[in-house]
C-alpha positions as CSV (number, residue, x, y, z in Angstrom):
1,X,2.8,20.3,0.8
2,X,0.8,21.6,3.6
3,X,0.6,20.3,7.4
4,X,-2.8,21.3,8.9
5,X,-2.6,19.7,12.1
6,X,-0.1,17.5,14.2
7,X,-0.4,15.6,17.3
8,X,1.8,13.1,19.4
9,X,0.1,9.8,19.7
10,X,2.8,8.2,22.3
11,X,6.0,9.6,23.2
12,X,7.6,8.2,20.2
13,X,5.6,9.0,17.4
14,X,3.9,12.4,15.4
15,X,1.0,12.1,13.2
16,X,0.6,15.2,10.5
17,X,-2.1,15.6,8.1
18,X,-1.3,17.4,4.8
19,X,-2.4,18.2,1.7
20,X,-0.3,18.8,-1.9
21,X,-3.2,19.7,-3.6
22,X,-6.4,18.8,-3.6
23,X,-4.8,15.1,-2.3
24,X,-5.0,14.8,1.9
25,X,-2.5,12.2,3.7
26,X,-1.5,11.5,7.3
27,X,2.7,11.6,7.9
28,X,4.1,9.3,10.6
29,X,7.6,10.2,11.7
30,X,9.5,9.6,15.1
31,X,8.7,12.1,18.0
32,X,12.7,13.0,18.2
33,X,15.7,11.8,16.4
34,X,19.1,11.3,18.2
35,X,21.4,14.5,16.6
36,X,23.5,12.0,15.1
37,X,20.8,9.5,13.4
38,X,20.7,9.1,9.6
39,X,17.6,10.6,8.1
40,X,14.7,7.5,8.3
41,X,13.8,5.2,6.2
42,X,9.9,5.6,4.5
43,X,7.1,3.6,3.9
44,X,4.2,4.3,1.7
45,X,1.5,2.7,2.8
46,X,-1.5,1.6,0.8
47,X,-5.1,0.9,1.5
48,X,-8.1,0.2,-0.5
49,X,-10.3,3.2,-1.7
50,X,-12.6,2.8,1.0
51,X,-11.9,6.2,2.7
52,X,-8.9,7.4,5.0
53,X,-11.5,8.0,7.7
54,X,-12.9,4.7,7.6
55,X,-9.1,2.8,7.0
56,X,-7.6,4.7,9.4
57,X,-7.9,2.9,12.7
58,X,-5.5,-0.1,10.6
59,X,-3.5,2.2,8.6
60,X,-2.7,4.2,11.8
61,X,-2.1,0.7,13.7
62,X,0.4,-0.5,11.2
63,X,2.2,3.1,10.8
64,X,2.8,3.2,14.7
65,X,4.5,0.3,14.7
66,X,6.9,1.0,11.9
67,X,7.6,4.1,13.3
68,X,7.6,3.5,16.9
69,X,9.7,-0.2,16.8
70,X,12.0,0.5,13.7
71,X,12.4,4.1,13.6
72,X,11.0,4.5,10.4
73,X,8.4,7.0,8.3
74,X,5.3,6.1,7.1
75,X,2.8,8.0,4.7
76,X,-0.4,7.4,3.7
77,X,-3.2,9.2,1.4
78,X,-6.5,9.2,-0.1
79,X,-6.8,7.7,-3.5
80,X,-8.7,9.3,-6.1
81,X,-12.6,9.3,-5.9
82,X,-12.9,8.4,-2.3
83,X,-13.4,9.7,1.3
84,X,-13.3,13.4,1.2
85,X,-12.0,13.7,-2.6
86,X,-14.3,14.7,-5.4
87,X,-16.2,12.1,-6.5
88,X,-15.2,10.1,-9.8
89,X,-18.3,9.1,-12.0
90,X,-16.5,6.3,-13.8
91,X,-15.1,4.8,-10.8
92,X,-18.5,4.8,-9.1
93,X,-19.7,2.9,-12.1
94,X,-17.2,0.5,-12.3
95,X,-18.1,-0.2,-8.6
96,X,-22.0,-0.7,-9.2
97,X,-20.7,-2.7,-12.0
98,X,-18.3,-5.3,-9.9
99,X,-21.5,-5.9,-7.4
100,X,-24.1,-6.6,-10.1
101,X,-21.4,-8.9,-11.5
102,X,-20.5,-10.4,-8.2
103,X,-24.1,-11.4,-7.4
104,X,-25.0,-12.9,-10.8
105,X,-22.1,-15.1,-10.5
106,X,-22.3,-15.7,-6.8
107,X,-18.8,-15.2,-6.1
108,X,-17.8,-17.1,-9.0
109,X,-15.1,-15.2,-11.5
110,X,-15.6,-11.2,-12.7
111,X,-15.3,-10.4,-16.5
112,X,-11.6,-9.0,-17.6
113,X,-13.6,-5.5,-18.8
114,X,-15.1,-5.1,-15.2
115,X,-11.5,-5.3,-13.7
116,X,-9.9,-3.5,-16.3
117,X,-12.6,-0.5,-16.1
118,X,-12.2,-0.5,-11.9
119,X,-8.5,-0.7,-11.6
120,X,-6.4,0.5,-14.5
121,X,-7.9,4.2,-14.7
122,X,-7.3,4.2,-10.3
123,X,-3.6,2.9,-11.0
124,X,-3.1,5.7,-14.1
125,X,-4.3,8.2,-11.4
126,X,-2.7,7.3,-8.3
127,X,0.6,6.2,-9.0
128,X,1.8,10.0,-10.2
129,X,0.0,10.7,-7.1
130,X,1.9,8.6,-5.0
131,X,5.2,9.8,-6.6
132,X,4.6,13.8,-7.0
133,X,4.0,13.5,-2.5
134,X,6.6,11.0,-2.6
135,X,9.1,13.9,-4.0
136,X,7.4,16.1,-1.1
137,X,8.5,13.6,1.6
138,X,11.8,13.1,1.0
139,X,12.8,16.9,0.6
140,X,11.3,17.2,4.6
141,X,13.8,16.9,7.2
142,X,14.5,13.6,8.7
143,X,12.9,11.5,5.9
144,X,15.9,10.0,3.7
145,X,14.4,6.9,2.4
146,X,15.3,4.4,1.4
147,X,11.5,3.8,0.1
148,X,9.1,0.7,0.7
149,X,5.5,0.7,-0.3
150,X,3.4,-1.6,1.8
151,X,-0.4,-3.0,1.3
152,X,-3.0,-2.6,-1.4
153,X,-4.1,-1.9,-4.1
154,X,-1.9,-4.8,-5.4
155,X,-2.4,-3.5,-8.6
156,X,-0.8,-0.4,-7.7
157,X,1.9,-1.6,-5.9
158,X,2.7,-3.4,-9.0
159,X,2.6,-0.1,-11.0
160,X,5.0,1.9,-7.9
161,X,7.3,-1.2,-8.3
162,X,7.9,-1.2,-11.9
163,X,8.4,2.5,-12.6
164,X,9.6,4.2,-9.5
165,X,13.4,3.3,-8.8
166,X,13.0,5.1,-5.2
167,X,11.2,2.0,-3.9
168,X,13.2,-0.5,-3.3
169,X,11.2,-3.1,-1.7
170,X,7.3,-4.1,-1.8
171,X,5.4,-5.7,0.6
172,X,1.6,-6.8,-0.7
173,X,-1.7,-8.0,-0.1
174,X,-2.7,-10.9,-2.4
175,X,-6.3,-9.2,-4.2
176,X,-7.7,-11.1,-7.4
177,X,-9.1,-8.3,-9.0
178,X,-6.1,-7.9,-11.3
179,X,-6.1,-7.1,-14.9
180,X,-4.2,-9.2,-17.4
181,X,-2.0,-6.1,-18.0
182,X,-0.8,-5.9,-14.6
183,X,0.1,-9.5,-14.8
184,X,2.4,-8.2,-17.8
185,X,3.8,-5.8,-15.2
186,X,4.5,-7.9,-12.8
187,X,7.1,-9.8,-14.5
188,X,9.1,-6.7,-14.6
189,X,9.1,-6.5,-11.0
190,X,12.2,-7.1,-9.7
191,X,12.5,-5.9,-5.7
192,X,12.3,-7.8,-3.4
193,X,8.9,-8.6,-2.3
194,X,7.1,-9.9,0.7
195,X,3.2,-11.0,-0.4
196,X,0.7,-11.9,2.1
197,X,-2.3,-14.1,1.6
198,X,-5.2,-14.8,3.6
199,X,-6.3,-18.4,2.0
200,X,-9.8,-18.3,2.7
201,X,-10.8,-14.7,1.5
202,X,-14.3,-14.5,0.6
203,X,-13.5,-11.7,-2.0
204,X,-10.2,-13.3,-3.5
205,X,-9.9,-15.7,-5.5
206,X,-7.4,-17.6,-4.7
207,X,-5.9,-18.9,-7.7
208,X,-5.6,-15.9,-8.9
209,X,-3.4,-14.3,-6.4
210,X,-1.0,-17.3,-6.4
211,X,-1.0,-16.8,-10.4
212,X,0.0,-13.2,-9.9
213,X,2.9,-14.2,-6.9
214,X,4.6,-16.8,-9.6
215,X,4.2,-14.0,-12.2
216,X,6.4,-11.5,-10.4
217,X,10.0,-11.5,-12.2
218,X,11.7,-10.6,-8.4
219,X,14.9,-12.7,-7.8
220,X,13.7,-12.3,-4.1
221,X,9.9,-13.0,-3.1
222,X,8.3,-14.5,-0.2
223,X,4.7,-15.5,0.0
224,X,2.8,-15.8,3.8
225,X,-0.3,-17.7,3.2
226,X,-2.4,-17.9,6.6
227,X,-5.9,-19.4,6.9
228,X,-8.8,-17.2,7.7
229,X,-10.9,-14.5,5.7
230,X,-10.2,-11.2,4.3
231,X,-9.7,-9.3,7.8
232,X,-7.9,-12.0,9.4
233,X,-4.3,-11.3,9.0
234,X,-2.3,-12.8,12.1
235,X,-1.0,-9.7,14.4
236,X,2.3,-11.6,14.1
237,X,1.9,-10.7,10.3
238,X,2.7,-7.1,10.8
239,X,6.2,-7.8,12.6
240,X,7.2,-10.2,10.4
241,X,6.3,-7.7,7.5
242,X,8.6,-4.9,9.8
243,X,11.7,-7.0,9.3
244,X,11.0,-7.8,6.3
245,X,11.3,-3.9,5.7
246,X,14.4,-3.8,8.3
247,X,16.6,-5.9,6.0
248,X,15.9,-4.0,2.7
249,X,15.8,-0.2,4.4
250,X,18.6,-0.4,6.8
251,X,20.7,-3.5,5.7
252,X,20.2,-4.9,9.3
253,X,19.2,-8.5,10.0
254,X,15.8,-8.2,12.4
């Protein structure tokens, strides 16, 4: 893993870039650590692949407040095929295929073979991703874990939760596009789970994502439904996701 740049963004938290290969990330940690403190707890945080460059401003957002209110990590990187990455001709067709599709049925419901063709081959690629700089994160100093992975792609998160035993707890953003095989997945989930839904998202539909949250086999899972489209998650939202994190990272009741 390499760090090309760092800077201090407040006086109680460092942003790094890095690269492990040809994948970049950003690293949030704490600006200092009292000599005595346990190493911190991490959370991967996911995004859509819409860029790091143009996801940043909210990624950035939610990372400083983990890190600066909780004393946690937080990690972030760019999936494959988008922002700076090479580009992936399959995934750019799948793409151009979900938006013809989306304007003949006018918002109505996308064909199984679209979703399967835009999402399994991104969750086959970025989940060994997401583990291989995972392994590079917790050998750095100060980063202990435990692990939580936070945001999208659901489908992904699905993926993280079912086959990597160093995250310990999920929380997710309802997204319809889900192929019937992560459905499968999902009831071998069994973290806890925190699952947000905005119940008037234009690009979701709606049924879907509550089909999904009764899918997952977790003992423990929590679903936050809050009126209002795709970008309009509540600001409260991102603390009440924080503590959710607090009890399953630290053991302590926030």
């Amino acid at each position: 893993m390499h760090f090309s740049s760092e800077q201090r963004l407040d006086d109680a938290v460092v942003e790094r870039a890095f690269t492990l290969g040809e994948i970049p990330g950003i690293l949030w940690t704490p600006a200092a650590l009292p000599p005595d403190s346990v190493p911190a707890p991490l959370i991967l945080i996911g995004h859509p692949p819409l860029g790091l460059g143009r996801m940043y401003p909210r990624l950035a957002g939610r990372a400083r407040h983990y890190v600066a209110e909780y004393g946690f990590a937080a990690a972030t990187i760019e999936l494959p095929g988008s922002g700076v990455r090479p580009r992936w001709a399959a995934a750019e067709q799948a793409r151009a295929d979900l938006r013809r599709a989306m304007a003949i049925e006018s918002g109505g419901p996308v064909g199984g073979e679209i979703i399967d063709a835009l999402i399994l081959p991104l969750v086959d690629r970025a989940v060994p991703e997401w583990q291989a700089v995972l392994d590079e994160l917790l050998s750095l100093p100060g980063i202990g874990g435990p692990v939580g992975y936070e945001g999208g792609v659901i489908s992904i998160g699905v993926r993280l939760a079912v086959v990597e035993p160093r995250i310990v707890a999920a929380g997710l953003f309802a997204g319809s596009l889900v192929p019937a095989a992560v459905f499968e997945e999902a009831r071998r989930v069994t973290i806890p789970l925190h699952v947000l839904l905005q119940w008037d998202d234009e690009g979701n539909d709606r049924q879907a994502a509550l089909d999904l949250f009764d899918a997952f086999g977790s003992r423990e899972k929590t679903l936050h439904a809050n009126l209002g489209g795709h970008t309009g998650v509540p600001q409260f939202e991102l603390d009440t996701g924080a503590r959710f994190f607090a009890r399953h990272l630290t053991g302590e009741p926030r």
